[in-house]
N, C-alpha and C positions, 0 to 999 in steps of 0.2 A: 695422315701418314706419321708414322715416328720419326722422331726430329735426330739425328744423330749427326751432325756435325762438325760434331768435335773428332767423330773418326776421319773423317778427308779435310784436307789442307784446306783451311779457311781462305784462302784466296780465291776458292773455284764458286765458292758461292756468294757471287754479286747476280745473281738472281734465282728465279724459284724452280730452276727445272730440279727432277728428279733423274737422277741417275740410278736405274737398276744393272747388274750385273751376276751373271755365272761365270765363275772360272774353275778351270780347271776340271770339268766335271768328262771324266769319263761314260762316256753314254753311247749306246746304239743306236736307239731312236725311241724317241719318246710319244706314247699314247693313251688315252683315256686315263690319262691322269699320274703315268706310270713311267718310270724312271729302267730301265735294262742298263746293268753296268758289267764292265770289262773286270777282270780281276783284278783283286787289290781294293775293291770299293764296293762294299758291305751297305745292303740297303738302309742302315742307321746311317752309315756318311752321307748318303746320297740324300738325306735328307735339308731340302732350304735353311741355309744358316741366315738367319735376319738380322741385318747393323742398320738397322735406320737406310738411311741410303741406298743400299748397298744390299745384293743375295746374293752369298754364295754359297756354295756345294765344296766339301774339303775331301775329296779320295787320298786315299795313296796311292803313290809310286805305285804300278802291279808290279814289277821285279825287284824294287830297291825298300818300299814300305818308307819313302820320305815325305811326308806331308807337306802340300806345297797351299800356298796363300797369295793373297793379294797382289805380292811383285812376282809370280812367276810369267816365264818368257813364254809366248803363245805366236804362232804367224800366219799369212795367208796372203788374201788376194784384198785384202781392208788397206793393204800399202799403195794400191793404186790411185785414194786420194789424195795422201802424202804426193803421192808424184804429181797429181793435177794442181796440187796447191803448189808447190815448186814450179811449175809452169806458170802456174798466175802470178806468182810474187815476179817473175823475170818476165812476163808481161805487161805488169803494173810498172816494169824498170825501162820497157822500151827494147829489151833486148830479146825477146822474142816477138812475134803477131801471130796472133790467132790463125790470120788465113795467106801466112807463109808459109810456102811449098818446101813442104822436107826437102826436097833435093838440091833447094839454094844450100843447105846446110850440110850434105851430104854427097861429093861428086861420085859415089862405087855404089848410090841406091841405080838401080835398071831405069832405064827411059819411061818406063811403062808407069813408075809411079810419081811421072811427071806435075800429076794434076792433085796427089796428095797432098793436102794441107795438114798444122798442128792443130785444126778444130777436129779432123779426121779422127785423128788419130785418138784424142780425146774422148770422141763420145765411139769410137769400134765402127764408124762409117767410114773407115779409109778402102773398100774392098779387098784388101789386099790378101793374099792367103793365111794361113798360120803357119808358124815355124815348126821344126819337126825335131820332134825328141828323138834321138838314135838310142835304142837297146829300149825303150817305152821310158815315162816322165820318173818312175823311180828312180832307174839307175842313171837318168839323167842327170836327176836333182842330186847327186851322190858326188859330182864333179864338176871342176872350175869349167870354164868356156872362155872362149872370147865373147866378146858383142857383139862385133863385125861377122865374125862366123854364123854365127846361131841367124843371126837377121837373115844372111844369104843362105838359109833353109828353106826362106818364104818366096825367094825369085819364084818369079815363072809368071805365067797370065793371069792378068787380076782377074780375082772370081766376080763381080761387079764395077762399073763404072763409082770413083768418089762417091758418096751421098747419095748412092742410092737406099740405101737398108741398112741399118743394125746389124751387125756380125761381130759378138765378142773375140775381142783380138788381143791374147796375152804378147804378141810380137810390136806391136802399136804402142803399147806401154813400155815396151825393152827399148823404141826407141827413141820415146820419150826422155826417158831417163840418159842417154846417149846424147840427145839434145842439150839437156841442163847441164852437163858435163861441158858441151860445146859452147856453150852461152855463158855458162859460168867462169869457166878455167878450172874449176873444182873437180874435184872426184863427187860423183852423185851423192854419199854418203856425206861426205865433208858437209854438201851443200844443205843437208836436210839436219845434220847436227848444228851449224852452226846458224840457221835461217830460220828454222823450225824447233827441233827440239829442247836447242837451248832457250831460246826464247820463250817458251813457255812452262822450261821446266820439266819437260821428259825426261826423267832420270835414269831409265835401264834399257831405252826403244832404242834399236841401233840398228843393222844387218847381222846377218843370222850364221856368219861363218861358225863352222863347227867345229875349228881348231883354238876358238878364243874360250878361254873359260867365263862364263856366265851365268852368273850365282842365280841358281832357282830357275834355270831353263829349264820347261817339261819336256817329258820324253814323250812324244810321240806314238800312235796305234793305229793298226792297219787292222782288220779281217780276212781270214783267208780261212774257207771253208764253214764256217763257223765260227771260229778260232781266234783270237787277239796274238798280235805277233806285233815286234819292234819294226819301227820306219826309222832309216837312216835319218841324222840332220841337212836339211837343204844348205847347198853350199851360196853366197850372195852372192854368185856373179850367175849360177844357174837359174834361179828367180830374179835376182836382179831387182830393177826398178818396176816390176810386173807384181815379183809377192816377196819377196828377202826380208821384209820389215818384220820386226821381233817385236813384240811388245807387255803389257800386264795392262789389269784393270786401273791401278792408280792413272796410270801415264794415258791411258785413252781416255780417263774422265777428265783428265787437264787438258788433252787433244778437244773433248766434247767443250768445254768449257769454252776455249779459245774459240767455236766455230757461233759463238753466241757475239759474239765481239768482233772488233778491228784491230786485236793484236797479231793478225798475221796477214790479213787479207782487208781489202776495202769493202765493203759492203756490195756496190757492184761488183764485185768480182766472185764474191758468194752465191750470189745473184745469177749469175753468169754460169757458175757449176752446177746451177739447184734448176735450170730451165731445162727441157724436155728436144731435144737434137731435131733440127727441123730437118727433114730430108727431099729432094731435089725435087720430088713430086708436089710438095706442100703441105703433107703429113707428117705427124711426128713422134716419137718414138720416145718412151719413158727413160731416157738415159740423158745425164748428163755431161761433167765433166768427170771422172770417176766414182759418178755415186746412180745408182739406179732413185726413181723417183716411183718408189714403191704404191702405186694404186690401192687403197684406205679408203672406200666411199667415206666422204666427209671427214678424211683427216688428213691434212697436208704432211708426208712423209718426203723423207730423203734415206738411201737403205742403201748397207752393201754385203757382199758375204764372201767370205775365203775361204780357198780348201788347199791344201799341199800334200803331199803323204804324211799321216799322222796327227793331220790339226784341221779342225773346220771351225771358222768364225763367224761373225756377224753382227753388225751395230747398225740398230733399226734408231732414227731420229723422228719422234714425233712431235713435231713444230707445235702445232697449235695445242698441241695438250701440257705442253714444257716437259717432255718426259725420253729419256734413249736409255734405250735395252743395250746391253752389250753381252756376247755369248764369246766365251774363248773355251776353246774342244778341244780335249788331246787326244781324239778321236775322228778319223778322217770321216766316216759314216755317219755321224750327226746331226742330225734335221738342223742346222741353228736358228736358220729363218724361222720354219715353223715352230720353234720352243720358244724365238723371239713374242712372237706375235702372242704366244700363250702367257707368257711372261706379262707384256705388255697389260693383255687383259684382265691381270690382277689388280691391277690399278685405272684400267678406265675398262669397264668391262664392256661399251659398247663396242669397243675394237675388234672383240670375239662375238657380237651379238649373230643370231643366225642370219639376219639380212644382210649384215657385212660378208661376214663366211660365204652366202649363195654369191656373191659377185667380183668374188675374188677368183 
């Protein structure tokens, strides 16, 4: 591998993993080798820019023609580690348990989600229903909310008893974040700046309000008919502790960095995130504490992917190879998972071998 080092902060490398990354990259979907881009991004930009470390893809704006790099702001559903890691740091403190009942913490949740616990909620085995976007998720995401509100979309009869199954639950993580707020005295946001981002040096990761100015925020894209057209900015109490979180490639490879270490977490508690949800029957299900544990015949992975209107993400970790993908998409249609894994296989290419691909 080319050694380029000198381009990201010499602090992140106290060992040998490889950090690949795309950003930015305006795309449909990617096949046989082959990049489809939105306007504004001419198949020479679309072409891999290689820094040593580092790949990425430089488009332009498609209505402004501003050329955006390394620190632009991208977000998604990748904030839902940020939030499990914020539960474990106030776990490691005592002031949350794992298998304390939300409703000690909450007297206006229904009697019905009596038997939920914050391990529930964590790995999407809390049954509980989803919350319900009024007018569909765009013009949700378009405006403030309460938290107390939006959560009482979900009342009504649990779709499963606790632990029984897996059931992705963006409302589970809304009240997660509601939680750290409760445990903290903080505003969630405060807690994740000054617990997390500062600590490791995240310089531009914050929530995604769209009235703050935010140097090198990308603009977002939707499809319609064919068609590339603008997606509004998601407001941070509409995602919330669910997907609000803003970020760029430098600040995720310092996020990536720190999850190789004890600067934020204790190793059991890493440990803790990175294990497989066991459920009531005695089986268990490839999810952790916000990170899916991405199935890699013979490669130990931990994986997650975001999508909001306008942006789809994804940071694939492969442990035993020392190596994380990371894809940020200002394109809500974007394979990232799968361009992850293609990505991946540039560098260890048994990852894409075809006996892997049949068992995936």
């Amino acid at each position: 591998m080319l050694d380029g080092r000198k381009n990201v902060p010499g602090c992140l490398f106290n060992n040998s993993r490889l950090w690949l990354f795309i950003w930015f990259f305006s795309v449909v979907r990617a096949g046989n080798g082959h990049f489809s881009s939105l306007p504004g991004s001419s198949r020479d930009q679309l072409i891999p820019h290689t820094n040593a470390k580092t790949l990425g893809v430089y488009p332009t704006d498609a209505c402004c023609a501003v050329c955006c790099f390394m620190d632009a702001s991208f977000r998604g559903s990748i904030s839902k580690q940020f939030t499990a890691t914020a539960i474990m740091l106030l776990v490691e403190e005592r002031k949350i348990g794992l298998d304390d009942r939300v409703t000690n913490y909450f007297g206006w949740l229904p009697k019905e989600w009596g038997e939920v616990t914050v391990r529930h909620l964590l790995t999407h085995t809390s049954g509980i229903r989803e919350q319900q976007w009024k007018d569909g998720i765009i013009e949700f995401d378009r405006f403030e909310h309460d938290q107390e509100e939006v959560v009482r979309t979900a009342f009504g009869p649990m779709l499963v008893r606790p632990g029984e199954k897996f059931a992705y639950s963006n409302v589970g993580y809304r009240l997660l974040g509601m939680l750290i707020e409760k445990a903290s005295g903080q505003s969630y946001w405060d807690f994740l700046e000054q617990r997390i981002f500062r600590r490791i040096g995240m310089e531009v990761t914050r929530n995604s309000d769209p009235k703050t100015i935010i140097p090198n925020r990308a603009r977002g894209y939707g499809i319609s008919g064919g068609n590339p057209e603008n997606r509004e900015p998601v407001t941070a109490s509409a995602a919330f502790s669910q997907g609000a979180l803003i970020s760029s490639v430098l600040d995720m490879v310092k996020w990536d960095a720190a999850l190789d270490s004890e600067r934020l977490l204790k190793r059991t508690s890493l440990d803790q995130m990175w294990t497989p949800v066991r459920l009531n029957d005695g089986t268990t299900y490839n999810y952790g504490f916000g990170w899916y544990l991405r199935p890699v015949p013979g490669h130990r992975t931990v994986a997650h992917g975001g999508g909001l209107p306008g942006f789809s993400t994804f940071i694939w970790r492969f442990i035993d190879d020392e190596l994380t993908v990371i894809l940020l998409s200002n394109c809500e249609t974007a394979d990232t998972g799968r361009i992850a894994l293609g990505v991946a296989g540039l560098c260890v290419p048994a990852l894409v071998s075809p006996e892997v691909k049949k068992q995936l």
